[in-house]
N, C-alpha and C positions, 0 to 999 in steps of 0.2 A: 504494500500500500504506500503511495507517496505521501510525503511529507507536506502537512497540509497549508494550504494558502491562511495566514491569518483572517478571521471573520475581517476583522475592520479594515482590512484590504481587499476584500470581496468588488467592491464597489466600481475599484480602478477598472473590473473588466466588464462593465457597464456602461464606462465613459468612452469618449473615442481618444483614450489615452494612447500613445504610441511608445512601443516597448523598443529601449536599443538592446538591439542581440549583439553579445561576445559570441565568436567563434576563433578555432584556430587554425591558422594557414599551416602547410607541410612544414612550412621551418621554425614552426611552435609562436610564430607573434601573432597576439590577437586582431581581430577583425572583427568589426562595432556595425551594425547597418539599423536604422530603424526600420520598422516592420511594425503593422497591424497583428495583432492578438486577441486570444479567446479562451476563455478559462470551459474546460467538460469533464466532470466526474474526476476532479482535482488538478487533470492535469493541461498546463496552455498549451494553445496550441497556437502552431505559425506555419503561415502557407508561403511556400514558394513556387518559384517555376524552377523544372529540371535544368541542368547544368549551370546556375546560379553560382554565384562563389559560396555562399552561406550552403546550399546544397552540395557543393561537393564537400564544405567543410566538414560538415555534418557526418557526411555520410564515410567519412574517414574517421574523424574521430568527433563522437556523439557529445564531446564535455562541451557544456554552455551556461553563460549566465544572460539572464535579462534583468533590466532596470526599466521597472513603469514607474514614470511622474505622473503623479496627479495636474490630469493640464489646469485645474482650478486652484493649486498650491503645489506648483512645483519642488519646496523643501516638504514636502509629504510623497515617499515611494516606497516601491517594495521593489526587493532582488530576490528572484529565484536562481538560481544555481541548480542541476541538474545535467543529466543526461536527455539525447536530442533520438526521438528512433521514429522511420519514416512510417506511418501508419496508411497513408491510402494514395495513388498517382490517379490522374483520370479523372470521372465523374464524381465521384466522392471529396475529390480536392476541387474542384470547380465549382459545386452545390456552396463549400465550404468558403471560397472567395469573393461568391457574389452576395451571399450573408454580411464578410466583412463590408465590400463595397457599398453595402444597406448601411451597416453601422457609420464606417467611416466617412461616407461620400454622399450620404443620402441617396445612391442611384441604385437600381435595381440588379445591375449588371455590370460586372469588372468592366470598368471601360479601355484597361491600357492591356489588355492580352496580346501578343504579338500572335502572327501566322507560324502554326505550327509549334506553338508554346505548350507545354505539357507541367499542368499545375499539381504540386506534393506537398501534400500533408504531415506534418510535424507533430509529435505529442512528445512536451517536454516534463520527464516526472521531476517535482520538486524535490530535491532530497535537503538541500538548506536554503532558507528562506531569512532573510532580514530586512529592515523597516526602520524607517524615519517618517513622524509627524501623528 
């Protein structure tokens, strides 16, 4: 079972907070991108498109941390730390993208998909969790 999100940090994944993912390149220096997020059944989650840098980071070696600010009090955030393991490619990661683009963008439909982009799904389990505010 992962490590649980604080209640009182529940809320960050209600807002259209935007989470920056650490990942790490082959030569161990980390790699920051922000990225849309989604909290299910404890664990966030983060959609990318295949061959992404944060995708292949990933998919090399799964260690990741995120930092979501509160966009309403940004000295208020949580860091999840975890491991990263790809859960669905395809229709299941698409369903999942145009969800965010609801959240984030208010539009019903990812509108920056490229031709021939192939969208994967991320579930990050919490194992340490810390917090400010």
């Amino acid at each position: 079972m992962p490590a649980a999100i604080p209640e009182k940090f529940l809320d960050l994944f209600n807002k259209r907070a935007f989470a920056n993912l650490a990942t790490l390149m082959p030569d161990g220096h980390p790699q920051v991108t922000p990225v849309w997020c989604d909290l299910q059944d404890g664990y966030v989650l983060i959609n990318t498109a295949r061959g992404r840098q944060k995708d292949r980071n990933m998919k090399r070696d799964p260690h990741v941390s995120l930092a979501i600010a509160d966009p309403d009090n940004p000295y208020r955030y949580l860091e999840v730390r975890g491991q990263a393991e790809e859960v669905n490619a395809g229709a299941g990661a698409d369903e999942h993208i145009d969800r965010m683009a609801k959240k984030y963008l208010g539009q019903d439909k990812y509108p920056y998909r490229q031709p021939g982009e192939v969208r994967v799904l991320y579930r990050v389990k919490p194992e340490r969790t810390s917090t400010m505010g």
